[in-house]
C-alpha positions as YAML, in Angstrom:
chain: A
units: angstrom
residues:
- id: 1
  name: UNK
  ca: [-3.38, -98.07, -28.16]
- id: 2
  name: UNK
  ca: [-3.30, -99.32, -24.67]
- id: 3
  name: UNK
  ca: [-3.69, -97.50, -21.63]
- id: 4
  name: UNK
  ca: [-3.07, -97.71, -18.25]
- id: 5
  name: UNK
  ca: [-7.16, -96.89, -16.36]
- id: 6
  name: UNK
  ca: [-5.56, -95.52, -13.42]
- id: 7
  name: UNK
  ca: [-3.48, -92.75, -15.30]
- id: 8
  name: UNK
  ca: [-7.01, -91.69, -16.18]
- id: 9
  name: UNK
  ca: [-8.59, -91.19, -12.58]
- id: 10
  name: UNK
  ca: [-8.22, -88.15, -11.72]
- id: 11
  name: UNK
  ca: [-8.72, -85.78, -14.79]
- id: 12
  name: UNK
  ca: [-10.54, -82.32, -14.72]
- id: 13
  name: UNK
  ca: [-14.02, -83.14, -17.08]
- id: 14
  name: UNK
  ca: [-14.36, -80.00, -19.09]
- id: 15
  name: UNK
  ca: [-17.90, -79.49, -20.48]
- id: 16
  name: UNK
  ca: [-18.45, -77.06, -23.55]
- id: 17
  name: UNK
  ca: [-18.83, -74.14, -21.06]
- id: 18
  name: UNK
  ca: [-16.83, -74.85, -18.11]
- id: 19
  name: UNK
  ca: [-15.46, -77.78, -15.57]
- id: 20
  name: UNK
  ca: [-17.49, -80.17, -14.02]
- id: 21
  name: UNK
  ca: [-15.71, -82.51, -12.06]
- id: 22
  name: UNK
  ca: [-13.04, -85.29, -12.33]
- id: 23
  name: UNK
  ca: [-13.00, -88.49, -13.12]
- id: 24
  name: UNK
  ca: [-13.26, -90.56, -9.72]
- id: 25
  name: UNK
  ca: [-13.94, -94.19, -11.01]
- id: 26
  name: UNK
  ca: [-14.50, -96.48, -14.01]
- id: 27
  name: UNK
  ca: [-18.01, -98.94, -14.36]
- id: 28
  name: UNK
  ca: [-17.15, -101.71, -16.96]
- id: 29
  name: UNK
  ca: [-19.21, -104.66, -17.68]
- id: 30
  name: UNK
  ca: [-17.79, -107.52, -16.75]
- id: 31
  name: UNK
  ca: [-19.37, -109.73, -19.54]
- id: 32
  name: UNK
  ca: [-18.05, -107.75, -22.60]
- id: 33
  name: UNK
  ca: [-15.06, -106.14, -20.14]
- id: 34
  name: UNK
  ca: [-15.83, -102.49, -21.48]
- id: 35
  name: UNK
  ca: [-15.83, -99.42, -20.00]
- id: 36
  name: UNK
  ca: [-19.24, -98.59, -19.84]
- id: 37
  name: UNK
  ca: [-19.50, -95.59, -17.11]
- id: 38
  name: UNK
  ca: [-17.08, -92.48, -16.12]
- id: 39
  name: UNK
  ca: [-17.97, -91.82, -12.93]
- id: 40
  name: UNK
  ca: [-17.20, -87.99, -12.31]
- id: 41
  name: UNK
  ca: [-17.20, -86.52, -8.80]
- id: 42
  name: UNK
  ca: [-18.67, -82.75, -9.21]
- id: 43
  name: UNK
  ca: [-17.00, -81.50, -6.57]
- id: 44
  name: UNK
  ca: [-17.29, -77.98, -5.24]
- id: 45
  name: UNK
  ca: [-19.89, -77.15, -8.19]
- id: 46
  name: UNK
  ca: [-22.26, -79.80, -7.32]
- id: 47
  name: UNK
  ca: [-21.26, -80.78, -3.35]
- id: 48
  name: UNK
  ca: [-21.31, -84.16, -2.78]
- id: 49
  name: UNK
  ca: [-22.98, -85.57, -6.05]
- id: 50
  name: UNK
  ca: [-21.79, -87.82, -8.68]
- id: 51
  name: UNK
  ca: [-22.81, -88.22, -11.91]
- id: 52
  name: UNK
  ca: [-22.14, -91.00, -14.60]
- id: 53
  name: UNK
  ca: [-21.02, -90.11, -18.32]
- id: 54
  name: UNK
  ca: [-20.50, -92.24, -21.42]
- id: 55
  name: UNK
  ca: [-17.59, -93.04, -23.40]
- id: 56
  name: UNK
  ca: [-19.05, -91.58, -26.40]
- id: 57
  name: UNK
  ca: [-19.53, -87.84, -24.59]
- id: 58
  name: UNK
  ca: [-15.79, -87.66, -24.41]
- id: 59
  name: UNK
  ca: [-14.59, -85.65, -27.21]
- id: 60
  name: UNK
  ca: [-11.28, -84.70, -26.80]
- id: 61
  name: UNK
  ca: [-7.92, -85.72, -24.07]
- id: 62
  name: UNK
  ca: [-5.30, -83.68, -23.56]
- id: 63
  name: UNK
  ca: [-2.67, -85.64, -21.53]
- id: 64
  name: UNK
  ca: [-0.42, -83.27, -20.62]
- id: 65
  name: UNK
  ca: [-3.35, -81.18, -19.03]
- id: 66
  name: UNK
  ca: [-4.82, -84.48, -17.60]
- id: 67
  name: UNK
  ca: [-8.27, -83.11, -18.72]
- id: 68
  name: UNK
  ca: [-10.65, -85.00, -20.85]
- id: 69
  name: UNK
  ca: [-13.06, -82.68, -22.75]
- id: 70
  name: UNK
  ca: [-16.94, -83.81, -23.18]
- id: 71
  name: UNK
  ca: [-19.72, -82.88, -25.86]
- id: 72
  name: UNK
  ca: [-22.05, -81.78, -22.07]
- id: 73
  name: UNK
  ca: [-22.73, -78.55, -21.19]
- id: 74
  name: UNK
  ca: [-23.16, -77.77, -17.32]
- id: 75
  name: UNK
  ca: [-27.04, -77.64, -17.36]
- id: 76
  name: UNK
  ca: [-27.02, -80.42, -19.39]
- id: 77
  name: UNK
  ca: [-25.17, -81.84, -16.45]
- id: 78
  name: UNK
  ca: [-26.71, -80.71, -13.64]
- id: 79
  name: UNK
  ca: [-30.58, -81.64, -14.80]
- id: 80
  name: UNK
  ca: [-29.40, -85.16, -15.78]
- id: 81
  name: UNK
  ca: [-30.53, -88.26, -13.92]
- id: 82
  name: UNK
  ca: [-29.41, -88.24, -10.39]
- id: 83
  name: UNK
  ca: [-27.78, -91.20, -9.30]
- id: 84
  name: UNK
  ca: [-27.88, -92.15, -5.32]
- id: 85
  name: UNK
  ca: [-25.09, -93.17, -3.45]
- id: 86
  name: UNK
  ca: [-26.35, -95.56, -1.25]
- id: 87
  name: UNK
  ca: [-27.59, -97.62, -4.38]
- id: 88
  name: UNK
  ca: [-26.13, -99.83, -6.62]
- id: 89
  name: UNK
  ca: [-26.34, -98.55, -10.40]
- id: 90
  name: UNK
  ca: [-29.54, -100.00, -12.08]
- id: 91
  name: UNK
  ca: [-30.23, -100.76, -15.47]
- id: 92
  name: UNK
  ca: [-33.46, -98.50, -14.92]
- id: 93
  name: UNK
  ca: [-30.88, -95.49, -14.28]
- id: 94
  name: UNK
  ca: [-29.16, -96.67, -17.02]
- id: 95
  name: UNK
  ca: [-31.50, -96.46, -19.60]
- id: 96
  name: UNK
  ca: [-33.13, -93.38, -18.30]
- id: 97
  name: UNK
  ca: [-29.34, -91.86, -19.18]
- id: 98
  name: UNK
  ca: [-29.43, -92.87, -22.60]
- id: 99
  name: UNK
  ca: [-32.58, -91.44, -22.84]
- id: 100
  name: UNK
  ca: [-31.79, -88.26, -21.55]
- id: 101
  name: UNK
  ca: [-28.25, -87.68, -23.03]
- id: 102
  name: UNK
  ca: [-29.78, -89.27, -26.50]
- id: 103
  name: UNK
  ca: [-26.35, -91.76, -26.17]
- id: 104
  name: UNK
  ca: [-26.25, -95.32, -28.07]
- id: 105
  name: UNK
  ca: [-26.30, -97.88, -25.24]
- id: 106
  name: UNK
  ca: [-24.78, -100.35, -28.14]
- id: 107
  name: UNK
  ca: [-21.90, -97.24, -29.09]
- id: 108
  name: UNK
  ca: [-18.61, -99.23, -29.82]
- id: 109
  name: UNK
  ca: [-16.35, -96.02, -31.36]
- id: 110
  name: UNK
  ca: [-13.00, -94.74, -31.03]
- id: 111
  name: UNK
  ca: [-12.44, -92.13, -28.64]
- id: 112
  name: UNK
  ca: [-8.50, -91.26, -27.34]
- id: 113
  name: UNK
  ca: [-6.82, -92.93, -30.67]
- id: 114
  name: UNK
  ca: [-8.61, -90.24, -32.32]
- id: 115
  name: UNK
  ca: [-6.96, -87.52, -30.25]
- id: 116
  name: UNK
  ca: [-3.64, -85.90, -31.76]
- id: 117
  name: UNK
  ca: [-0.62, -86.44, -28.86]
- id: 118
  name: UNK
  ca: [-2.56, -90.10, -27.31]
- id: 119
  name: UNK
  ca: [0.30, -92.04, -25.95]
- id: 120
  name: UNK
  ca: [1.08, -95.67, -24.30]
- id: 121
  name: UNK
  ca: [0.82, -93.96, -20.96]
- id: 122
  name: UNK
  ca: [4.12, -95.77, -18.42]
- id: 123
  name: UNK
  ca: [2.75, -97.59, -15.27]
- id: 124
  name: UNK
  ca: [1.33, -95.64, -12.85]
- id: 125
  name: UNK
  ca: [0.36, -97.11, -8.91]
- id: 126
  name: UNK
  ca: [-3.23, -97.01, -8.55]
- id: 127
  name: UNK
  ca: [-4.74, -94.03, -6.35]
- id: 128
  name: UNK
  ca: [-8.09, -94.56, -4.15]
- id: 129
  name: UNK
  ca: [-11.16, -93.17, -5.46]
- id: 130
  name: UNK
  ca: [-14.49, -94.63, -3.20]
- id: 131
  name: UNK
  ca: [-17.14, -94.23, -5.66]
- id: 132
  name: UNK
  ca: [-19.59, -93.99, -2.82]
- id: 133
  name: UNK
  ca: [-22.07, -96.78, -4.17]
- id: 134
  name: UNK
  ca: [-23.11, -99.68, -2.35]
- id: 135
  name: UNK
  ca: [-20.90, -102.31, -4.99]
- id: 136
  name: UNK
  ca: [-21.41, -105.21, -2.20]
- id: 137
  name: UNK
  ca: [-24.91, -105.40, -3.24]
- id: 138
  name: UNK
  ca: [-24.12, -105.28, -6.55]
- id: 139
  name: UNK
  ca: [-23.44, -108.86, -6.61]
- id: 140
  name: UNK
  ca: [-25.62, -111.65, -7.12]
- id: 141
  name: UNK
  ca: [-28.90, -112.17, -5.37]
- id: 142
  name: UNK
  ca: [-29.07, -108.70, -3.68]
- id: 143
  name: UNK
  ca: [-28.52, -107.01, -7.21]
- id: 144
  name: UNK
  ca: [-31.68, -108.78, -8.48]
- id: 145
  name: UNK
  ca: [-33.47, -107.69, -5.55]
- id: 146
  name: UNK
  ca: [-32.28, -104.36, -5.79]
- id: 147
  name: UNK
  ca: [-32.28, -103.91, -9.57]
- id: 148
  name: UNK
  ca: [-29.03, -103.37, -9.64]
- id: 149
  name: UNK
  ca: [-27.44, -104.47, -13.32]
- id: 150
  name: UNK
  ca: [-25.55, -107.90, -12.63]
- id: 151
  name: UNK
  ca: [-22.87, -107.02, -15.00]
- id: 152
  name: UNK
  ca: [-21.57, -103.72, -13.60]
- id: 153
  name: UNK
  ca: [-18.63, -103.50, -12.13]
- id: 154
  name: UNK
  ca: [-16.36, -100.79, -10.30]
- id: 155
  name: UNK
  ca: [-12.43, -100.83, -11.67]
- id: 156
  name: UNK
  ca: [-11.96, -99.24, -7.63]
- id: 157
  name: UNK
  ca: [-13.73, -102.16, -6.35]
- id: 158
  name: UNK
  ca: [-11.90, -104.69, -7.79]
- id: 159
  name: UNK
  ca: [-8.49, -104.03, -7.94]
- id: 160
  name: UNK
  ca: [-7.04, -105.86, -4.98]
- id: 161
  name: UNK
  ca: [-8.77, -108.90, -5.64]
- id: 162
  name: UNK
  ca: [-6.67, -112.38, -5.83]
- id: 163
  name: UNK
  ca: [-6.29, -114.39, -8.74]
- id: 164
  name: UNK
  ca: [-5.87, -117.85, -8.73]
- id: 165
  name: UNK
  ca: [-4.80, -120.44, -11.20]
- id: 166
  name: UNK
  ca: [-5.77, -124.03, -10.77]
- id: 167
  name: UNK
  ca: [-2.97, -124.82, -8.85]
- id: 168
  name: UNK
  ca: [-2.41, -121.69, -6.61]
- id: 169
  name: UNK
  ca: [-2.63, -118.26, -6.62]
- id: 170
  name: UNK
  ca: [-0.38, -115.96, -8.45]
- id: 171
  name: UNK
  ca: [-0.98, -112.48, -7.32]
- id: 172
  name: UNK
  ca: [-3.68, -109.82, -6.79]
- id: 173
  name: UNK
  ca: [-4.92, -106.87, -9.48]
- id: 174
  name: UNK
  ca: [-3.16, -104.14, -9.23]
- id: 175
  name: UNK
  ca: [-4.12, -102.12, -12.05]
- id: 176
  name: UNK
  ca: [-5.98, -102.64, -15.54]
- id: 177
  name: UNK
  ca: [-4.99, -101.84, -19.31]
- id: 178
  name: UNK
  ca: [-7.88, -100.64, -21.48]
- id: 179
  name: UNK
  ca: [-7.89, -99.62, -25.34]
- id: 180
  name: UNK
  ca: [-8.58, -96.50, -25.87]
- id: 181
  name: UNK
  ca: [-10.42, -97.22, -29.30]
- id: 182
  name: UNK
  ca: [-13.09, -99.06, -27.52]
- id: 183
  name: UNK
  ca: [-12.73, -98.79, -24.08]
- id: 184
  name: UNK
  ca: [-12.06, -102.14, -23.63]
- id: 185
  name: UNK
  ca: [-10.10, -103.89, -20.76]
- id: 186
  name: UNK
  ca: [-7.82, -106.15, -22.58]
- id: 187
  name: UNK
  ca: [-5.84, -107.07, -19.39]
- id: 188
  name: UNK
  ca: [-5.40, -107.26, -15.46]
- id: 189
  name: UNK
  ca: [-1.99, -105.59, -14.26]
- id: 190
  name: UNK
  ca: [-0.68, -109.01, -11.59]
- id: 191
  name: UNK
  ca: [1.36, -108.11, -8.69]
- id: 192
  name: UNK
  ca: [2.64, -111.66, -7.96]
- id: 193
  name: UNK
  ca: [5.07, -109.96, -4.99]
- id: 194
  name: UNK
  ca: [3.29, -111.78, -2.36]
- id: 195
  name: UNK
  ca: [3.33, -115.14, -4.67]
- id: 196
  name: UNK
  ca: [6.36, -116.63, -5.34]
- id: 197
  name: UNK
  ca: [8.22, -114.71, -7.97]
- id: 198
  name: UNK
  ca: [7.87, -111.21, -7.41]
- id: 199
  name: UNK
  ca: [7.27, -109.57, -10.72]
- id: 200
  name: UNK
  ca: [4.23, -107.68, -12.23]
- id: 201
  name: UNK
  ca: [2.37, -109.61, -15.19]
- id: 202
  name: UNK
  ca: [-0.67, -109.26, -17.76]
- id: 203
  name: UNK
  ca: [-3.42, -111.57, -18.04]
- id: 204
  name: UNK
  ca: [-6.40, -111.58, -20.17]
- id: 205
  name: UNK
  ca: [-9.99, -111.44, -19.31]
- id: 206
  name: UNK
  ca: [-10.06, -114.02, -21.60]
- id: 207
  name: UNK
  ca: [-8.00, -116.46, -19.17]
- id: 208
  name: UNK
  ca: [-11.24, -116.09, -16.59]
- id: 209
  name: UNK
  ca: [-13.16, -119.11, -15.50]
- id: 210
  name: UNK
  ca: [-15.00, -117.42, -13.21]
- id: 211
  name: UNK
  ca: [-15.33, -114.88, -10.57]
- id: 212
  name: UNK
  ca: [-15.78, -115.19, -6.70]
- id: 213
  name: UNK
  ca: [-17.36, -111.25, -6.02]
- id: 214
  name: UNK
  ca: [-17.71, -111.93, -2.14]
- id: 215
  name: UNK
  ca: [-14.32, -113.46, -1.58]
- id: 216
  name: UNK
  ca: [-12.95, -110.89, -4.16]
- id: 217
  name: UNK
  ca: [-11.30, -113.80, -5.94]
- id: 218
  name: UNK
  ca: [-10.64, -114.59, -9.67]
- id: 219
  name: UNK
  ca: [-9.90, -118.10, -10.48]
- id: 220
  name: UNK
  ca: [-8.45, -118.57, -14.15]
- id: 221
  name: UNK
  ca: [-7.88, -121.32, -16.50]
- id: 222
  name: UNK
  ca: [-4.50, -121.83, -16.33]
- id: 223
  name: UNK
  ca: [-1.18, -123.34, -14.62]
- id: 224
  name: UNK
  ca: [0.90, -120.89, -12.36]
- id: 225
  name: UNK
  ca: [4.01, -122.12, -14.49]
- id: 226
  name: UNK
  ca: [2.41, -120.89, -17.38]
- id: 227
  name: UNK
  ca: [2.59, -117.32, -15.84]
- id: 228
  name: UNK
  ca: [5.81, -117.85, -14.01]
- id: 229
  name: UNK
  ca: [7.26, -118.32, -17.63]
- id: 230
  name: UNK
  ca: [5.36, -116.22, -19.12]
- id: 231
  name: UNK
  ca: [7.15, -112.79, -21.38]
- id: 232
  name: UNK
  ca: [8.58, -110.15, -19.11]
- id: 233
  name: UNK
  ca: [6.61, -106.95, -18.31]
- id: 234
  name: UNK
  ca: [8.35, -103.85, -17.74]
- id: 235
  name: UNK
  ca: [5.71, -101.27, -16.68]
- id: 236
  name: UNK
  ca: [7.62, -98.50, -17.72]
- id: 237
  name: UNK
  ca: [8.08, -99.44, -21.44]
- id: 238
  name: UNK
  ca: [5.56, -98.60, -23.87]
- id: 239
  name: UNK
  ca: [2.96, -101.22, -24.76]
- id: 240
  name: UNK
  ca: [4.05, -102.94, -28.22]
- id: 241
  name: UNK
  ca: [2.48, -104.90, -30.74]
- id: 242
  name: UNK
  ca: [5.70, -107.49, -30.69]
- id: 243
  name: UNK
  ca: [5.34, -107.51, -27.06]
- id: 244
  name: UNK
  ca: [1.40, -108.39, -27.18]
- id: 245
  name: UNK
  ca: [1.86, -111.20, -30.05]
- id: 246
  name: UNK
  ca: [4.68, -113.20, -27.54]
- id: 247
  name: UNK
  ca: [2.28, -113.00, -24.72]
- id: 248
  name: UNK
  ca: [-0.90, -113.82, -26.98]
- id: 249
  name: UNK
  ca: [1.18, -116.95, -28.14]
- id: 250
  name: UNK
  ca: [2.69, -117.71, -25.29]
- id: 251
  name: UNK
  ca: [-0.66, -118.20, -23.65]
- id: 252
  name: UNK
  ca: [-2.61, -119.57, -26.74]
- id: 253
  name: UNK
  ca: [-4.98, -116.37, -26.17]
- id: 254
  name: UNK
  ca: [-6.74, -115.25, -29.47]
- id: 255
  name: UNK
  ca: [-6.47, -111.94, -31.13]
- id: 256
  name: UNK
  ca: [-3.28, -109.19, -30.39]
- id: 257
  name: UNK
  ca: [-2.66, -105.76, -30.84]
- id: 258
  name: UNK
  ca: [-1.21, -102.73, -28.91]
...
């Protein structure tokens, strides 16, 4: 089932034996587009400290409660891996939270389609979370340097950047829509207001050519006609599989489902 990210920013994390935090940003890797990385701001238990948890920790969602529940308890929390601000996320820190947690780096499950009450969640305008990390030098050269892992991304980071097709641009991310099953970002949420037609669209990952990071620019493989024609959106409707197989086809993207 698909999901609006943004509805999820924000949530109380609830370990086995009390709160933690909430849920102030998403890491996904932007060569698989999964969510790899809650970020989870610990707030007044832990001042000023973040920590990262996986996917596979969360255990339970109740929506209505806008609480996710993880298999964590606090210590387990608190004595985990600290993660600096001022640095990007490396793949050193990475793998030295697998280790610690005892989490599958290659973990693909379900997770909210599981969950008794999971609903297509309506559109919801994205609030500002800084993650506090240094994502400019997450980019090319300087994550090398830095051992930063090339791939990581922050959903805060990038929504506002432009996309363009290969005749103009169309719009800027406003939002993204993940499945819950996987955790996988199976489109960008367009606002095309300051384009030329003034409606919100989906587009696929899978429409990327390639990604500018320092000019915050996404140039895709495709004409803006194709998008100005393409199915209407309403944000407010729940996703559908009927709706996702006319904007699969109408794009000649593979693979649909809601």
């Amino acid at each position: 089932m698909m999901q609006v990210i943004s509805a999820l920013k924000g949530f109380a994390i609830q370990a086995s034996d009390g709160p933690i935090g909430t849920v102030a940003d998403f890491l996904f890797d932007d060569a698989s587009w999964r969510v790899r990385w809650l970020v989870v701001d610990c707030g007044t238990w832990l001042p000023g400290r973040k920590v990262l948890v996986h996917p596979s920790a969360v255990s339970l969602g109740d929506l209505e409660q806008q609480r996710l529940s993880v298999a964590l308890t606090k210590g387990q929390v608190e004595q985990s891996p600290e993660l600096a601000e001022d640095q990007p996320v490396s793949q050193q820190m990475e793998n030295q939270l697998y280790t610690y947690y005892g989490w599958d780096p290659d973990w693909d499950g379900p997770y909210l389609s599981e969950t008794p009450g999971a609903i297509a969640w309506p559109y919801m305008a994205p609030p500002y979370f800084g993650l506090g990390l240094d994502n400019g030098a997450a980019h090319g050269r300087n994550a090398r340097l830095r051992g930063a892992d090339p791939h990581m991304r922050s959903v805060n980071e990038m929504i506002g950047y432009h996309l363009h097709a290969v005749d103009g641009e169309i719009g800027h991310i406003e939002n993204f829509m993940i499945d819950d099953a996987d955790w996988s970002i199976h489109y960008f949420i367009v606002d095309t207001r300051n384009g030329w037609f003034g409606k919100r669209v989906l587009i696929s990952p899978l429409a990327v050519k390639s990604i500018e990071w320092s000019d915050r620019r996404v140039e895709l493989e495709m004409q803006r006609e194709m998008v100005k024609l393409s199915p209407p959106w309403d944000p407010l409707a729940a996703f559908t599989q009927v709706y996702a197989k006319q904007l699969h086809q109408h794009y000649g993207w593979a693979g649909s489902r809601a």
